[in-house]
C-alpha positions, 0 to 999 in steps of 0.5 A: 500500500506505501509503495502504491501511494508513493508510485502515485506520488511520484507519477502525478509530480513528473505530470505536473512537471511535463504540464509545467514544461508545456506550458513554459514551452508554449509562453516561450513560443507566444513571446517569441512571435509576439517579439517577432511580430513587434520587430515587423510592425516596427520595420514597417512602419519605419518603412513607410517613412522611408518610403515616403521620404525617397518619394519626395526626391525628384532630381539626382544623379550618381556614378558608377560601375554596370554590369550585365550577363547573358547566356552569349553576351558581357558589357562592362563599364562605368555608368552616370545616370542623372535624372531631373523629374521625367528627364534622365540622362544616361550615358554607359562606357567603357569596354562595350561591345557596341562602344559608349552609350548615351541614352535619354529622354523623357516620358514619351521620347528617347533617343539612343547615341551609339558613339558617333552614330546617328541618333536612333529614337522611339518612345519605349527606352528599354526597347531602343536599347535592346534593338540596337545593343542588345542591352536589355535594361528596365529604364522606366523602373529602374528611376525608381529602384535606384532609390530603393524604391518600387515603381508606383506606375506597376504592380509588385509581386513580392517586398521584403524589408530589412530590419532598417526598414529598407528594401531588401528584395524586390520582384516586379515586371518579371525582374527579381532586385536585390538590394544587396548595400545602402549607404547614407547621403544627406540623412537619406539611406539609398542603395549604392548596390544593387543586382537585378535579374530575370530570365534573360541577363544579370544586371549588377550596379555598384553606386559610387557617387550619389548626388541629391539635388532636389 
């Protein structure tokens, strides 16, 4: 009979400590999604103050390195790219096949300068560049992601925010961008890496010098 009541003892003290376990285990769970949670809703809104800040910015322009690859093609080179509201102007050089390039133009006219060729112009950029270098680039969005922004004009599939509350990985219009580094320019985080890809080339722009005017 003693042994029975100590066996009892003993079976119901290791059921309280398994419930006592459980229970520690699920408040552990609950706390770490509640933090979790806290830490998104933070990121978030600090992304959005972010995001609204980079909005107000209309002119700039930066220097650097471009990069690109295709399954037949490489281009290298130095990049400056300047944008004034709808006007841009980017001009591409260094070891590329087809020489210097000089791309601008607004909303609704572009022109394509191949070295000293004759001006080539239509109202798409990214497909003037593509039918005369073969360079497939997405110039309209890229105004935008540049920034460290997505294009507003276009849907997005997916946005992923860092723990600063910048973009980290974007995909829209087919193209996958990664924000791989920000650097710090007038109080502003803006990307000075970037790699954009889809499933036709590789596209890696390393920001050198930014510059924000208005």
């Amino acid at each position: 009979m003693r042994l029975f009541v100590i066996t009892s003892i003993l079976i119901s003290f290791i059921l309280f400590t398994l419930i006592l376990g459980g229970c520690s285990n699920n408040l552990l769970i609950k706390k770490k999604q509640s933090d979790e949670y806290s830490t998104q809703k933070t990121n978030q809104i600090t992304w959005l103050q972010h995001k609204k800040e980079l909005s107000q910015i209309n002119k700039w322009q930066f220097s650097g390195r471009f990069g690109a690859k295709t399954d037949t093609e490489n281009w290298n080179g130095s990049i400056n790219w300047a944008q004034n509201d709808l006007q841009y102007k980017i001009n591409i050089s260094g070891p590329l096949s087809s020489g210097s390039i000089l791309l601008q133009g607004t909303e609704n006219y572009s022109q394509l300068k191949l070295s000293d060729d004759t001006p080539f112009i239509d109202t798409d950029p990214q497909q003037l560049l593509q039918d005369h270098t073969g360079l497939k680039l997405p110039v309209n969005e890229l105004r935008y992601w540049l920034l460290g922004l997505p294009d507003p004009q276009s849907k997005f599939d997916t946005v992923e925010i860092n723990e600063h509350g910048q973009l980290s990985r974007l995909t829209q219009n087919n193209w996958e961008v990664s924000f791989k580094r920000y650097t710090s320019i007038n109080e502003l985080q803006l990307p000075d890496k970037i790699f954009l890809v889809n499933h036709e080339i590789n596209v890696r722009l390393i920001i050198q010098k930014w510059q924000i005017l208005s």
